[in-house]
N, C-alpha and C positions, 0 to 999 in steps of 0.2 A: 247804456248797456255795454258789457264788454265786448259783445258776441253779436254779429251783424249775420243774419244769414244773405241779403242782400247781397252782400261787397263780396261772398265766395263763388268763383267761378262755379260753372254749372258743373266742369269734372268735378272738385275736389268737394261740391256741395251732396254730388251722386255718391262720393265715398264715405263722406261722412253722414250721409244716410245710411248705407250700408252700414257702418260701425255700429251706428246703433242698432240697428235691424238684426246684425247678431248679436250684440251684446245682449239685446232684450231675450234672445232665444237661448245661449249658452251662460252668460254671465264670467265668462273666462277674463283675466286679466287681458291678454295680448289681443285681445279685437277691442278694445278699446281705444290701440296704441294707433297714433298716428304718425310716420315715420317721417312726415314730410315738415313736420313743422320746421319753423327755423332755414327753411331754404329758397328764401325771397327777403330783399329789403323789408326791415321793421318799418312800420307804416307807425309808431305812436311817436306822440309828442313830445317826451322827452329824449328819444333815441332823433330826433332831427334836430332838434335845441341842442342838444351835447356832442354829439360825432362832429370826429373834423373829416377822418380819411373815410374812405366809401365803405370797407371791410368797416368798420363800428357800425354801419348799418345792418352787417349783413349775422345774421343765427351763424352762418357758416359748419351747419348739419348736413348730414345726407340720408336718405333713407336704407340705413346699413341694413343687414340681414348674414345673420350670425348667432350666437350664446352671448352671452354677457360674461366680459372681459375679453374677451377670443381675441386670439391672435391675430387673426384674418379676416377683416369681416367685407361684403359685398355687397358693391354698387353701384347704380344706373351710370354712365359714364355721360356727362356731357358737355365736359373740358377735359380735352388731351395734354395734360399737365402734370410735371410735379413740381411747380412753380408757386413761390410764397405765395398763399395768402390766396393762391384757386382753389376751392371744395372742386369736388369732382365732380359732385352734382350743383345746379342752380333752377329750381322753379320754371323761371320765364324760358329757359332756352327748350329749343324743338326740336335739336335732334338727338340721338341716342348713340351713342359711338361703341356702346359693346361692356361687357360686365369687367370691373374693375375690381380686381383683390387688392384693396386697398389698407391702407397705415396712416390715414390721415386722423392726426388730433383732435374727436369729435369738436366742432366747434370753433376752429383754432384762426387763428392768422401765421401758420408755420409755413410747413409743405408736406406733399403726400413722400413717400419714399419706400425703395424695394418692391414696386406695383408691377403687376400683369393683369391685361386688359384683354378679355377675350368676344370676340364680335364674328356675330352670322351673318350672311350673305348669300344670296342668291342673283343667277345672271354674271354680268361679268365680274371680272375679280376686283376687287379696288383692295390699294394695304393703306392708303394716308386715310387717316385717321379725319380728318375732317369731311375730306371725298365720299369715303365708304359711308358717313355715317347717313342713319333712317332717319325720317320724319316720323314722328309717334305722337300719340293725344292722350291727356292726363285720363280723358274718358276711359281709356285701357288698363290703366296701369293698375294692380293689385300689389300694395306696399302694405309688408307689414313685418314686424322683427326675424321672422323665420322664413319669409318668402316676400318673392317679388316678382311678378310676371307683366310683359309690357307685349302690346303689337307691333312690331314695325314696320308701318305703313308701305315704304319703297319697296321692300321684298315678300311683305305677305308671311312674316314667317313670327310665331310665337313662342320669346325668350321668355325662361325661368331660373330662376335661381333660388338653390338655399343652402343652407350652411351648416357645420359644426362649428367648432374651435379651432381646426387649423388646417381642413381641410372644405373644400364644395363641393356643389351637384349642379351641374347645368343641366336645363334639357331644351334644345330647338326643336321648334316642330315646321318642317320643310312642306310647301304645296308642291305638286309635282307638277314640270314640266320646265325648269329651268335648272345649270348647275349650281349645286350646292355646295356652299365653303364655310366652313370657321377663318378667322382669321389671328392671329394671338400676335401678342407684342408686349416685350418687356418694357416699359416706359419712364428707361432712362435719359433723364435731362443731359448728363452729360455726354449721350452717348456709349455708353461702356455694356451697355446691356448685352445677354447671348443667350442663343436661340439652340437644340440641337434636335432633329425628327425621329424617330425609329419607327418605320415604318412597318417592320417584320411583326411589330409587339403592339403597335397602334397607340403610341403615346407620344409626347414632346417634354422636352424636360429645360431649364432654363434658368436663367438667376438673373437680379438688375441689381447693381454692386450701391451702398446707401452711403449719402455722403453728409456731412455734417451742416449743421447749421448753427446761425450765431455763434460760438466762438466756433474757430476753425471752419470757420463757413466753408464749403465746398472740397474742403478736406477728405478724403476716406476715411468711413468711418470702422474698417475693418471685417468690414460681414456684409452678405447681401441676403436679400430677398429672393429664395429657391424655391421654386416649383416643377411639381411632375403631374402632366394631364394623360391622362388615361379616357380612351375613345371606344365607345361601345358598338360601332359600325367601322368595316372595313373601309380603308383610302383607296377612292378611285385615282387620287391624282394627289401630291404634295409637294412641296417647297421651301425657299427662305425667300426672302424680302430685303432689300433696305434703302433708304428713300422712296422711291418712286421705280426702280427698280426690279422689278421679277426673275427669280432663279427657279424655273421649276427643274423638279428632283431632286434639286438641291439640300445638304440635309444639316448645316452648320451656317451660323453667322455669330461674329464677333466684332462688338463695335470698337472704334477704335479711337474714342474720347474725343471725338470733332462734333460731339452734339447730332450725330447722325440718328433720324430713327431708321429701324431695324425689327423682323421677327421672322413666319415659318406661317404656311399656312394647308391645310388640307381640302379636300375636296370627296363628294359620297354619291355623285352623281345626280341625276334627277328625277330618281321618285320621290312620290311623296313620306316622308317616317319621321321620325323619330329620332335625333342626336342626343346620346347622353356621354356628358364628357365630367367624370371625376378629376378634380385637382385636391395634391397635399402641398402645401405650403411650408417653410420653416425660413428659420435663420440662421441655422447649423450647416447644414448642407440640402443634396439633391436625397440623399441616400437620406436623410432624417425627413424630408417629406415625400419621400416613397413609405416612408414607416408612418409615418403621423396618418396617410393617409388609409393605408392598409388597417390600421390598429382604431379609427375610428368610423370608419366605413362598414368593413368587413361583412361585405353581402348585402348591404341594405338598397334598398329600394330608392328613388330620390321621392317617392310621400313617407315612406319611412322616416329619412333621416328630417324631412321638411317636421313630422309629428317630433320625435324626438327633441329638436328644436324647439317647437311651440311648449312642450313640457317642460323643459328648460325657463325657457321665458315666463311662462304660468306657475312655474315656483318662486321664481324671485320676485317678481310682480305681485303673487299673493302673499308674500309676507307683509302687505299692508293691506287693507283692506277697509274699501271707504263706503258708505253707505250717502247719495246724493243723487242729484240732476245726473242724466246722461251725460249732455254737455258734459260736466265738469271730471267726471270721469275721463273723458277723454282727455281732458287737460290735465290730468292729475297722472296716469296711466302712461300716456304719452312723454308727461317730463321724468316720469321714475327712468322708463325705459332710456333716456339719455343720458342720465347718471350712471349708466350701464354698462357705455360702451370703450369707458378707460379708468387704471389703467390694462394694458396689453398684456398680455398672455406670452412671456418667451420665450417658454422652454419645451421642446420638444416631448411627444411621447415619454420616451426614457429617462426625461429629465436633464438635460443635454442644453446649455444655450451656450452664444457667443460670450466672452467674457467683456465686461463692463470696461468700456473706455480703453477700445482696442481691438477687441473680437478674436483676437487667439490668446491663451489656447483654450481650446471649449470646456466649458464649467460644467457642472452637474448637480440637480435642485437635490439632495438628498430629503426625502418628506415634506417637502413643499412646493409649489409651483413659483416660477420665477418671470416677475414682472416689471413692466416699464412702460414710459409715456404717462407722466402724473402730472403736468403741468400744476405743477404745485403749489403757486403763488395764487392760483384760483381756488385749486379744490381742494385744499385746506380749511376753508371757510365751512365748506357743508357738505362739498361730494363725498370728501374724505372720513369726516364721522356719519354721513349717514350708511355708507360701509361699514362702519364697527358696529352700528346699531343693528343693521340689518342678515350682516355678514362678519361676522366674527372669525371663522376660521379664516377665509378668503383674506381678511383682513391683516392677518396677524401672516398670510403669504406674502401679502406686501410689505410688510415691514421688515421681515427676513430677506426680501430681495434688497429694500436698501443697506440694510446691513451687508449681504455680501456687496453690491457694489460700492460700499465704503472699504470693503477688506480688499476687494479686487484694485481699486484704484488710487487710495492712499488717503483718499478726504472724503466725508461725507457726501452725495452731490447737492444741490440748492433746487437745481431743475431738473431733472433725469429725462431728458428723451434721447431719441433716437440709439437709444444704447449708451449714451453719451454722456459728459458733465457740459452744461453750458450755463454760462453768466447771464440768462436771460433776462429775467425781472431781477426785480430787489428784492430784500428780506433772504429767511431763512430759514423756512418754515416746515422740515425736514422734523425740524423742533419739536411742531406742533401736533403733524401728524404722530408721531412716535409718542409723546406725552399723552397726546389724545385715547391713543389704544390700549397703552399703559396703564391710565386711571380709570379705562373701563376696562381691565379685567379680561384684555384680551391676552394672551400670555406665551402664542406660542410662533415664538420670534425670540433670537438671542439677543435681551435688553442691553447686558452688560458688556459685549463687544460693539453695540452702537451707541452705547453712551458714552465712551471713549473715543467716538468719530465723531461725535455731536458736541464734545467736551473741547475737541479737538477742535472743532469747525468755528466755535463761540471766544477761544481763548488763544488760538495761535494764530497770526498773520503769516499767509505764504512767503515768505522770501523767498523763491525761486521764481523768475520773472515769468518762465515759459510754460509751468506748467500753471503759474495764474491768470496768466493771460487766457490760458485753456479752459479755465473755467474751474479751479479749484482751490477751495475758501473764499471768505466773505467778504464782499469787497469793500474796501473804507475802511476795513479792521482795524487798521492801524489807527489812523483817524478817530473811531468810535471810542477806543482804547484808551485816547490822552486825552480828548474834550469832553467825552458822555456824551457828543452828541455830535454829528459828522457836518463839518466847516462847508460854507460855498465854496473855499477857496481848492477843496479837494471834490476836482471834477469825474471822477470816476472812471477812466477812460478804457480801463480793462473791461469791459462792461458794454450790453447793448444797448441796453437803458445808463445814457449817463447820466450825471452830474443825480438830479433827484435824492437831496441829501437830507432831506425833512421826511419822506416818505420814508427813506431808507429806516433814517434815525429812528423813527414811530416804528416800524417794522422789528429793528433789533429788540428795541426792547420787550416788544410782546415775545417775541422768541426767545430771549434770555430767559422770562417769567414759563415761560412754558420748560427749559430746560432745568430750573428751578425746583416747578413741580415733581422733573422727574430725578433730579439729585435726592432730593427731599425724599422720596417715594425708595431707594435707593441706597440712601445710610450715608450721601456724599454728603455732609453739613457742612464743610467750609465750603464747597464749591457751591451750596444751595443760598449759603449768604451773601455769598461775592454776588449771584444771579438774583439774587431779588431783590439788593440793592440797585444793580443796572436795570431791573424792568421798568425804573422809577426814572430812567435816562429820556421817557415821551417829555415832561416835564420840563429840559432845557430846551426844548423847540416849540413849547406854546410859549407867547408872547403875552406876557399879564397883562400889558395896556389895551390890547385889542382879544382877547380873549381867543385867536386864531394861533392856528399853526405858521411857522412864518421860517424864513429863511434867515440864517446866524451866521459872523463871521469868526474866524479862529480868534478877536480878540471877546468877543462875544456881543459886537455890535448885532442891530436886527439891519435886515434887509431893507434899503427906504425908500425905493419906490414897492407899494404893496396894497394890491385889489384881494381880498378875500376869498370875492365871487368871480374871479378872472379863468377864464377855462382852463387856462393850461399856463403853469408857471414853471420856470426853468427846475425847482427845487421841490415839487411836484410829481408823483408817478399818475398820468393819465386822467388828471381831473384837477382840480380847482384845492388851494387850502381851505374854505371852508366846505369843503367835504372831506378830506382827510385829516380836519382835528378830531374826527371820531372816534379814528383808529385806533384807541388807546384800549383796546377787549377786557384786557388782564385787572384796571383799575379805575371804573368809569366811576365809583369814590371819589377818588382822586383826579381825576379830570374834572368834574364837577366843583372843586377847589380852585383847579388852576384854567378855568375858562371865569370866573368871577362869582362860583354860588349856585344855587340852584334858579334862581332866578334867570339869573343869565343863561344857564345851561337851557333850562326849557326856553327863552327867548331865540335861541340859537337854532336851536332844533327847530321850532315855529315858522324863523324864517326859510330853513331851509325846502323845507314841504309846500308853505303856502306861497312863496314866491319862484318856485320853482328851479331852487339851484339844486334840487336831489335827481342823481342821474343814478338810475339801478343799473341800466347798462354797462356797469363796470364796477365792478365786485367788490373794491373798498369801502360801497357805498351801503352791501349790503345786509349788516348787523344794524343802521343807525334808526331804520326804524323799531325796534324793539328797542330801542334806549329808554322812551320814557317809562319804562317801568321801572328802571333805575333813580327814578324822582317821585316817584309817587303819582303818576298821570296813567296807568296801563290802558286807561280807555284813549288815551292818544295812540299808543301801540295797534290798537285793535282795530281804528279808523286808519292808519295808515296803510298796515296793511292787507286788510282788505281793497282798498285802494290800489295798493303796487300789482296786486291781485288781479282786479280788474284791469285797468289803464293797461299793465306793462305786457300781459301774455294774453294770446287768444289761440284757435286751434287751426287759424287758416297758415299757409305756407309763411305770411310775414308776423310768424305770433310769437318773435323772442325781441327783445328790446336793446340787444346786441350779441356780441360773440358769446356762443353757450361755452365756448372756451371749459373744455377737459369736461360737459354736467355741472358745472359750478349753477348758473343761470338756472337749470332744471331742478338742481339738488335746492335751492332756497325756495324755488315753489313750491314743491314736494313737502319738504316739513311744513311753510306755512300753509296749505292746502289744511297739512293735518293738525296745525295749532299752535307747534313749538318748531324752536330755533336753537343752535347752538352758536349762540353770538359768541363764547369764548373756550373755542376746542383747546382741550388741554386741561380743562375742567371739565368733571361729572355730572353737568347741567346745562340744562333746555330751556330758556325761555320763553314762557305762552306769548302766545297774541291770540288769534282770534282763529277757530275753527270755522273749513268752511262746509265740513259735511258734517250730516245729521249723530253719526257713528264712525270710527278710527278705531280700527283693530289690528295692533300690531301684534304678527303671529312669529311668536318664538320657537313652539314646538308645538306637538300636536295637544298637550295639555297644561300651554302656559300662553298666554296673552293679555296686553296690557288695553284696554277697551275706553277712549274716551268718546263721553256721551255729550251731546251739544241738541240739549234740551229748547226747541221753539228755534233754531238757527232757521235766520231766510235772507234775502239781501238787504232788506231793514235790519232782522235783528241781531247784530253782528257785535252786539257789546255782552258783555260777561256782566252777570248779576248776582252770582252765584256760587261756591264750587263744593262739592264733597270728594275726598279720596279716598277711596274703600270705606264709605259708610260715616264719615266724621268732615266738619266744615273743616274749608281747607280756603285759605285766604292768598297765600304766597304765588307770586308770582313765575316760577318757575317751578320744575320736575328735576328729581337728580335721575343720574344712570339707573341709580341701582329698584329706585320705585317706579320705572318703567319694567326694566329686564325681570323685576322679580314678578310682575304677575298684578292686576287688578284693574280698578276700573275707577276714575274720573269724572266726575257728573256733573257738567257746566249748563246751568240756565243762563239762558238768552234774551236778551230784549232790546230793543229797537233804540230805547237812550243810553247816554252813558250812566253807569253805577260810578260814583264818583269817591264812594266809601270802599267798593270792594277792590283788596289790595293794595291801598296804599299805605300802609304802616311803613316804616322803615326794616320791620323787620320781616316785611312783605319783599323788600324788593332783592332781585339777585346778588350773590355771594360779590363782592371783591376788595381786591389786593388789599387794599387799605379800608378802616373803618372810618365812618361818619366824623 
């Protein structure tokens, strides 16, 4: 079984009795959601067989609380960090350091950046962060997308929080008879943070300046992280801080780039009450979140704005709708909501952000919201179209922000965080997303000034050294340009990820095929034939004698020492060549050709599953079980993943099987929870596998939804025998966009064996690049 209630602590087994206890009472999406998942070492067995560094073990989640996409979202504190690759939160640890406005990459191995961290106290003053912090017990803690309340055992005093989009609501609640403090801290690593108090007006106001990472690592990145907290109880007493340090009355601190920590802190005496401290947040300035915060608050309550929240969350969340097990609801509920939380939200009220790769001078969303932090190279795969499917206008916001930061910065970016261009991963899947939204009909985004920065990004190599090193165009271009396929001998050094020239290789060319579609879609015909001839460039890095992906030198020798199943090869992005010869999305036709046949191709695939070189923990991995419906096998599809299903996720804190990196991890459960997969964004099309609830009702509008039925599903019967689509036998193995988004219903019989007939015709199996 996948689901031990044993092995769950006795907190987190009380909370998830509770979840069901209301869920059974309200039925609301958001008590379903478990915020915690992903924030303890994965405990399954292929996440310990694959990981090398400690971070591949860890979900690297927190239990945020916020709207979906928000700017700001807030969290339990219990690493004083904005230090690669520290979540802020982590499961095992005990104590509680104080509520954190956080920008950390759900999921990520980055860094947090531009944070304020604010913490109560009672009794003496403590400001170090480690000192000050409470002992707390998960028994306490009420985690859920719009609220989060904890005890903090040393001082007796009970922290809340909940959120909007870009601004919050704390409330302490003080016992009487000791003095009572907030303590607040910008939580710059380099140092550079600043504090300033108004004590006449009962507010602090403050910024921590963000600095770059991977390229121009530690770099400025132009803009900071600005906050204005506003106190609903008069200061008995206030200050600054820094080190160890105490300045009271003090009402200014500036740090001064030695890595020094620093901040300000207040005091309300010792009765017992009530602290409610509003904060607005921005990246424009103090004066944009004194307005963010005014213009989304404005008089509310903090259960007000906590409901407002849950509403928020209960609409996106019921845009799906699954009819099952409790359990699985929770796990199904729970992984939407972290496909939720990037990307970011950056533009102020008025529409006002920092400008892209640089931060002056300030930009302005005209009719759109403007956003960042896509880690792209992951949520490309599924986080990213199941926002078009679920969220369309939202959707078509994000593709209007990369477009302006292509116009703002001079190249399309590859990785957009932190306001930034950086070379982080390989590929260039900028591509993907943009084609993706494009051929479903999402429209409102300027296509044809970003297909001229995608055009750009695919066909010119930077010759300027410095702004490539900075992270702008493709790297290898040149390379990819003369061979069709990028040499060992070009180590990639501009780059954080180097050398990995077969991943690369496999990457361009689905992205070429995806820009393709969108030349195609477009009226650009020569530039759509030069691109579909290079989608076919996967093909000089499979090796015909071994039917693997393999490493090539510029005269086109192969690689000769070469393990298939070796964890980690120089020519490689983060796993083994026989797991990324799969990567071919655009033409699995034609991979099927050039791995030796179909024969070969299902012997390949066989071995990967039952000897255990398939690692889902890392996202390349995560289209290859729905391959064999591309051969005629879909009841292999169905058994797998159900399977990945099982084994890889559960709902206790260690239930992700590696970094959720940006929702990627949550977004593939998500659709296969509900039955289909988009193994190749950039096309119109879903491929089934196996549903795991009884009913799926995707809810478009209040009088359009698309209802798949999963007649007799149980954890035996998890094979397809069956299909009708609105009232007529339906054999094919996928769905396109538009026989989803238009409206009807899907009626799959279930049974316990494989159907070995249903679906496999050839002209059952999904669309591609090349024919049979």
């Amino acid at each position: 079984m996948y689901f031990n209630f044993f092995k769950l602590s006795g907190a987190f087994l009380a909370g998830f009795m509770m979840i069901i206890h209301f869920s059974n009472a309200q039925k609301l999406p958001i008590q379903y959601v478990e915020t915690r998942i992903g924030t303890a070492p994965a405990t399954t067995k292929s996440a310990k067989m694959h990981s090398e560094a400690g971070s591949e073990l860890k979900g690297q989640t927190m239990p945020a609380v916020g709207t979906p996409y928000g700017m700001t979202q807030w969290t339990p504190q219990t690493r004083s960090t904005e230090t690669k690759c520290i979540a802020p939160y982590y499961y095992a640890d005990t104590h509680f350091q104080g509520f954190r406005g956080t920008h950390w990459l759900n999921g990520s191995c980055v860094q947090d950046y531009g944070t304020l961290t604010v913490m109560p106290l009672s009794g003496e003053l403590i400001v170090n962060p480690e000192k000050r912090a409470s002992g707390f017990r998960h028994e306490t803690e009420i985690a859920t997308p719009a609220y989060y309340s904890v005890t903090l055992d040393d001082y007796q005093i009970n922290a809340e929080v909940t959120s909007l989009a870009r601004s919050a609501m704390l409330r302490f609640t003080y016992k009487e008879g000791k003095e009572n403090f907030i303590v607040i801290e910008p939580n710059s690593d380099e140092g550079e943070g600043f504090v300033e108090v108004f004590p006449e007006r009962g507010e602090i106001v403050g910024y921590n300046p963000v600095h770059r990472i991977y390229q121009g690592s530690g770099q400025p990145a132009g803009f900071s992280g600005y906050f204005v907290l506003k106190f609903d109880t008069p200061f008995t007493q206030y200050g600054v801080w820094e080190s160890d340090t105490i300045v009271p009355m003090g009402r200014t601190r500036a740090g001064k780039g030695k890595r020094e920590k620093l901040g300000a802190y207040v005091g309300f005496g010792t009765k017992e009450r009530a602290v409610i401290v509003q904060i607005g947040t921005s990246f424009t300035s103090l004066e944009g979140a004194r307005a963010n915060l005014k213009k989304e608050q404005a008089g509310k309550s903090f259960d007000a704005v906590r409901r407002f929240t849950e509403n928020q969350w209960n609409d996106a969340l019921g845009k799906i709708k699954v009819t099952g097990s409790e359990k699985d609801k929770i796990l199904f509920y729970s992984a939407l909501y972290r496909t939720k939380l990037s990307p970011r939200l950056y533009s102020d009220v008025d529409g006002q952000y920092p400008s892209f790769a640089g931060g002056t001078p300030l930009q302005k969303a005209d009719g759109f919201d403007y956003y960042c932090d896509y880690s792209m190279w992951d949520t490309f795969r599924a986080s990213m179209p199941l926002n078009v499917l679920l969220e369309p206008k939202k959707s078509g916001d994000m593709m209007q922000s990369l477009v302006k930061k292509a116009e703002q910065g001079g190249w399309m970016p590859i990785f957009p965080c932190w306001n930034s261009y950086t070379a982080a991963m390989v590929g260039d899947h900028v591509m993907s997303v943009m084609a993706d939204a494009y051929v479903k009909n999402v429209r409102n985004f300027d296509v044809k000034s970003g297909y001229q920065y995608l055009r750009k990004n695919a066909f010119d190599a930077n010759s300027d050294p410095k702004s490539y090193e900075a992270g702008k165009g493709r790297r290898a271009l040149s390379s990819y340009l003369k061979y069709n396929y990028i040499p060992l001998e070009d180590s990639v050094w501009q780059a954080f990820h180097k050398r990995e020239q077969v991943s690369r290789t496999l990457e361009y060319a689905y992205d070429d095929f995806c820009l393709f579609v969108l030349a195609e879609e477009l009226g650009h015909n020569e530039d759509a034939a030069l691109l579909r001839k290079r989608s076919l460039n996967y093909q000089n890095v499979i090796d015909p004698r071994t039917g693997y992906a393999r490493g090539r030198y510029e005269n086109g020798s192969w690689i000769k020492s070469f393990d298939p199943f070796e964890k980690r090869s120089s020519f490689i992005t983060e796993g083994s060549p026989a797991q990324y010869t799969w990567f071919v999305p655009q033409d699995i036709a034609g991979l099927k050709k050039a791995v030796g046949g179909d024969k070969a191709f299902i012997s390949k695939l066989d071995t990967l599953f039952q000897q255990g070189y398939y690692w889902h923990g890392n996202e390349p991995n995560h289209q290859i079980s729905y391959l064999y419906n591309y051969v005629g096998q879909p009841w292999k599809t169905q058994k797998q993943v159900r399977n990945i299903i099982r084994e890889e996720y559960d709902i206790t804190p260690g239930g992700l099987s590696g970094n959720e990196d940006g929702g990627q991890m949550s977004a593939w459960l998500a659709f296969s929870m509900a039955g289909l997969y988009p193994v190749t964004p950039g096309t119109p099309y879903y491929v089934l596998g196996t549903p795991l609830f009884e009913e799926v009702i995707f809810q478009f509008s209040k009088s359009k939804m698309f209802k798949m039925k999963a007649n007799g599903v149980s954890e035996e019967a998890q094979y397809i025998q069956s299909a009708k689509l609105n009232g007529k036998p339906f054999t094919k193995t996928f769905l396109s966009h538009q026989e989803i988004t238009a409206g009807g219903e899907l009626i799959l019989e279930m049974g316990t064996y494989p159907n070995e007939k249903w679906g496999t015709a050839a002209s059952d199996a999904p669309p591609s690049l090349t024919k049979e």
